[in-house]
N, C-alpha and C positions, 0 to 999 in steps of 0.2 A: 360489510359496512364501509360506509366512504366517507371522507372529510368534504367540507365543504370546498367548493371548485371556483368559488368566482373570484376569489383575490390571490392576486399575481406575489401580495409577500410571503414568507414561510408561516407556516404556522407553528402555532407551539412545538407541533411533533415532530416538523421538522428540525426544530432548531434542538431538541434532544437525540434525532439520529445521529445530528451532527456532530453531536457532545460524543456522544456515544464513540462515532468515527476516529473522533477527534483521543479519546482515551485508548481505545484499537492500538491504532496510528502510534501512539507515545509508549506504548510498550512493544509495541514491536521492533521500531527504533533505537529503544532502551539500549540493546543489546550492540549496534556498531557506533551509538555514539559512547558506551562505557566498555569497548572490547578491551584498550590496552589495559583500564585497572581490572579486569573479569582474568584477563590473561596473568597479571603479577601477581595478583591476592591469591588467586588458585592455583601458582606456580605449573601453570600449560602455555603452549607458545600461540603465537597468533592465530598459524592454522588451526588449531586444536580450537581456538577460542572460537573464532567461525564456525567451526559446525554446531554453534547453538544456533546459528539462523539457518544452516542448510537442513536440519534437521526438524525445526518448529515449521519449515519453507515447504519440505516433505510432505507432514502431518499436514497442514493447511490445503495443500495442494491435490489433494486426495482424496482431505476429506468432505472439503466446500460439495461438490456431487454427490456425496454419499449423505451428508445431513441432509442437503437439501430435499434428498426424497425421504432420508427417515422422521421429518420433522415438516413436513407437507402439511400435514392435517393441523396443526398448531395453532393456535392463536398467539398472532404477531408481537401482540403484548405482553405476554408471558414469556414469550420463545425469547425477547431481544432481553428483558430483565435477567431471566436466568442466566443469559450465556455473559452479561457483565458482573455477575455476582461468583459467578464461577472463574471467568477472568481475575476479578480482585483477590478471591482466595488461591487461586495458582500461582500468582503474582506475590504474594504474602509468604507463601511456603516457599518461593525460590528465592528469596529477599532471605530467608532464614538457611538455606543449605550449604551443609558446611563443607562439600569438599563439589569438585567437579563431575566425578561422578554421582551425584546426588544432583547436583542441577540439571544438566542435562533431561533427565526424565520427565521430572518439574516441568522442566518449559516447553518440552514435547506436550506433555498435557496443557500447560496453558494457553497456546495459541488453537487449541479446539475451538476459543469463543471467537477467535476473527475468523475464523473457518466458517462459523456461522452466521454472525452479525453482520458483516460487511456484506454477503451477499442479499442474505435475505432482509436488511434493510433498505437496499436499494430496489429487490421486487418489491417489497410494500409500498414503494413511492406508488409506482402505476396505479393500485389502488386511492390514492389518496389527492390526487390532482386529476387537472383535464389532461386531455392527451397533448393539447400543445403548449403547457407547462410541463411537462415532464422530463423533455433534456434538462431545462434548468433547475429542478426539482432533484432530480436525480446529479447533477454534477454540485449544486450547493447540498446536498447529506453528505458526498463523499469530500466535500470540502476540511473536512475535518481532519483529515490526513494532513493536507495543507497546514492547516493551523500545527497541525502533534509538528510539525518541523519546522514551523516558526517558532513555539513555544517547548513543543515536550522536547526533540530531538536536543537544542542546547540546552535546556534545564536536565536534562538526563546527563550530557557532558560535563555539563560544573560539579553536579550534585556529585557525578563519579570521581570527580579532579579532586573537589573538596572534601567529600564526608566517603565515597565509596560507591560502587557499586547496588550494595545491597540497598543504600536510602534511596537510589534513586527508584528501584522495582517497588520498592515497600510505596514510597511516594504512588507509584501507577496503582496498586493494590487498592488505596485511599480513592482516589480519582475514579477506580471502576464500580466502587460501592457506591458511591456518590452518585455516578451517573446512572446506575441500576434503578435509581429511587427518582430521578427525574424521567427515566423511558416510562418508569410504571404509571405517572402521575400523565404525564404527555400524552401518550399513545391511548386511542381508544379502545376498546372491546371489539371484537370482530372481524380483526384484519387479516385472514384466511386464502393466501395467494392462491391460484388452482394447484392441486395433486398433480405432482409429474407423472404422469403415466408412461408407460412401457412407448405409445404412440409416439408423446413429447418429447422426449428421448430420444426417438431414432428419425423424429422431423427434425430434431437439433441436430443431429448429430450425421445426420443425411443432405443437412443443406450446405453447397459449397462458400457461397458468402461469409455466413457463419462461423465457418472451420477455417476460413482467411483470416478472418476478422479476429478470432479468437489466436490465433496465430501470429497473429503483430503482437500483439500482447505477452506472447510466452518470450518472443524473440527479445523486445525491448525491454523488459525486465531482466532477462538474461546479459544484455550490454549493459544493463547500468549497474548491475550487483557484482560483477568481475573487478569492479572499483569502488563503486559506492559502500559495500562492504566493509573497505577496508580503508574510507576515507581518512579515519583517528589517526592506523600507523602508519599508511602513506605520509599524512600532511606531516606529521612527526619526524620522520623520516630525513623526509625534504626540505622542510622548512623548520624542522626541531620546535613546533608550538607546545607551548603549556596546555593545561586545560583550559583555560582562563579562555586564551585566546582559539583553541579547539573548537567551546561553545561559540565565542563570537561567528566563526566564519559559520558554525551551521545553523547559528540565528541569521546571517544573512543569508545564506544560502534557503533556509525556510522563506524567511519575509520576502524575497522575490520567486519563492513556490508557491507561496499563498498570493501573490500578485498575480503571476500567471494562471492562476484556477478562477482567482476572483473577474478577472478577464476571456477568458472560459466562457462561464456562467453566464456573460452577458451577450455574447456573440454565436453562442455553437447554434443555436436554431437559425439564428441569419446566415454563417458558413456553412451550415450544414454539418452534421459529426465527422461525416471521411474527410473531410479537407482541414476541420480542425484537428484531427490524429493526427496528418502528415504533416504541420503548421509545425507543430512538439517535437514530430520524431524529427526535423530537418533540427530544431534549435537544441537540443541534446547532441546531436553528432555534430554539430559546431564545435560545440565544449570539449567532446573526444578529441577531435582533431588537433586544437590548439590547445589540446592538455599541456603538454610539456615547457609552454610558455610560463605557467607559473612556477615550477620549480624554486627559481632563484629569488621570486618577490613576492611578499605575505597578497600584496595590494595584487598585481596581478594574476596572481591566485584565486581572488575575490572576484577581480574583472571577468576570469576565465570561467569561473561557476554560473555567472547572471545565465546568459544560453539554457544551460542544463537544469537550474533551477526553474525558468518560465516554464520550461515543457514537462517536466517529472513527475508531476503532481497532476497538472493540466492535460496529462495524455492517460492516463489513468480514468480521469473523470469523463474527457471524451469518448473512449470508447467503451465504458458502463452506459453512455447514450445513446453510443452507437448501434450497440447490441439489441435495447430496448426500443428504439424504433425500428430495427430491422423485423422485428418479429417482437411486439407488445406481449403476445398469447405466450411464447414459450421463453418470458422474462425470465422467472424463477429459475428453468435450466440454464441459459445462457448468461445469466448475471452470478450463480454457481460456478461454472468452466470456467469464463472470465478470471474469476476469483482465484480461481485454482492455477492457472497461467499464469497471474502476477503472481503469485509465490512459487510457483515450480520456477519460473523465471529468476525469482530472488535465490530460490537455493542451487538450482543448478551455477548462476552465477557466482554465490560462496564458494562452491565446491572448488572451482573451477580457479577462482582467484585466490583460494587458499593453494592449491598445486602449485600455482606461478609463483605464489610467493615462498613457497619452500622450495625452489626450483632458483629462488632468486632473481624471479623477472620481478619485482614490483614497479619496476621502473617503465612495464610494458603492459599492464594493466588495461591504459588506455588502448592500445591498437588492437588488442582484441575484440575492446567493449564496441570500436566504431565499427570494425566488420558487421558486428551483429546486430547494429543498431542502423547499417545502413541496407542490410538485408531483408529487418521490420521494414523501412520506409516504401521497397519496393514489393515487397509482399502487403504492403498497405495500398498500394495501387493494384495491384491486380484481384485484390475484396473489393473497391470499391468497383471496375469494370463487372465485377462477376457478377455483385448486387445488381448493375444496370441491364447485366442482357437475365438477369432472373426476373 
């Protein structure tokens, strides 16, 4: 079944994937914008505290391909409901867990639902628009992420500064049931992506564009989680902020993520997606590079994030476009890998930047992140050539 195709604004369901995303998105964040209170309530040190995202970044990363095929036959309306209902009760139980080793498992099991939801609501776009709605279709559902870091990532920081931790996940808990009961009400009957078949799979997984493409993805999630991980005890660090002030900068730091998506959205079909990927990945390793300028001042701190915050969000959504015009037929696969590269990307990134900082580099963070973030840029040009002679 398919939604009506002749008007260019979202439609209801859309604007519930978005919710949807958008709830994903604030719990996942949850966890680096509340790491220093998760690290002192639970008396573990900061690396310790990270491997709750390298370890949820894992599970996610793994399993996005693995639902995708066990959960083919679904009806999309059922499939996106459950995985937020299950969300809000994983989210509820680790709101409640009283020591660290009891969380950890918890939020292993809870980020199963954006293993699910974020790919497979993005293949449902295809079904529900024309084909030349679909970049924008598909970059405004994953828009929600944008919003979770204008709104949830600092509401996750204060709520942690001020009341703890635990309100801020019970908060997400709330927000996922919620939105469980607007995807049901939204979403039609019959949205049914094709079964991956064994074929699907080894044409995904056999084309070299594809395995580029998917490839800038793992890489630049990988540069930006070596830091963005651990932006709380850095900025702390460095510039000793409160919470107060913690949330402030990642409300700015959202509000011009959500600027650069909402920018995105209106332009990737006229730039076309490979030139809007490489647009993000140049303006993030900007930010890397003149990391060390903000150090010494709150304000250029803030100046030094605008760069990284336009493309963060905005290079995520271009190339979930990317992927699905390069091959529409084998969305469901490639918008699954995709998924699983942004967070192999996010937790090989923790891993990495928890080492350095028990190792004592925090201060060197950034010069790793740009290696591999100027590695993505050029491995993004040679998908976009490979696309051209394929």
């Amino acid at each position: 079944m398919t939604l009506p195709r002749s008007s260019a604004s979202p439609t209801p369901a859309l604007w519930a994937l978005m919710m949807g995303n958008f709830v994903i998105g604030t719990g996942i964040m949850a966890v680096p914008g509340t790491l220093n209170d998760i690290s002192q309530s639970l008396e573990v040190s900061i690396p310790q505290a990270g491997q709750l995202i390298t370890a949820g970044a894992i599970l996610m990363g793994l399993g996005a391909p693995v639902f995708a095929t066990l959960v083919a036959g679904w009806d999309r309306r059922r499939l996106l409901t459950l995985s937020l209902l299950w969300y809000g009760l994983l989210m509820g139980l680790s709101a409640l867990a009283p020591s660290y080793g009891a969380l950890l498992p918890l939020r292993v099991l809870a980020v199963i639902s954006p293993a699910i939801f974020t790919p497979q609501a993005a293949a449902s776009v295809g079904l529900m628009v024309s084909p030349e709605q679909r970049g924008r279709a598909i970059t405004f559902v994953f828009m929600g992420w944008s919003v979770a870091s204008v709104l949830g990532m600092p509401l996750s920081a204060w709520i942690g500064g001020a009341f703890g931790w635990r309100w801020a996940f019970g908060l997400v808990a709330v927000m996922a049931m919620l939105s469980a009961a607007w995807v049901w009400r939204a979403m039609p009957d019959g949205i049914r992506p094709a079964a991956l078949s064994r074929d699907a799979w080894r044409q995904t997984l056999g084309s070299a564009p594809l395995m580029l493409t998917l490839g800038v993805t793992l890489l630049s999630g990988f540069g930006q989680f070596i830091l963005f991980a651990y932006f709380a005890p850095y900025l702390q660090q460095t510039l000793a902020t409160s919470a107060t002030t913690l949330s402030l900068l990642f409300l700015w730091f959202g509000a011009f993520g959500l600027a650069g998506n909402v920018a995105l959205t209106r332009w990737v079909d006229r730039l076309g997606a490979p030139r809007a990927v490489w647009l993000t990945l140049c303006l993030m390793a900007l930010s890397l590079a003149i990391w060390p300028l903000g150090r010494h001042s709150l304000w250029v701190q803030a100046l030094v994030m605008v760069p990284w915050a336009l493309g963060c969000f905005a290079a995520n959504s271009a190339q979930q476009a990317r992927l699905v015009q390069l091959s529409p037929v084998l969305a469901p696969a490639t918008v699954a890998l995709n998924t699983s590269a942004i967070y192999a990307g996010q937790g090989l990134g923790a891993a990495l930047g928890g080492l350095l900082i028990a190792q004592g580099q925090m201060l060197n963070l950034h010069n790793v992140g740009l290696v591999l973030m100027l590695s993505a840029m050029g491995l993004s040009v040679w998908a976009a050539r490979a696309q051209k002679r394929s």
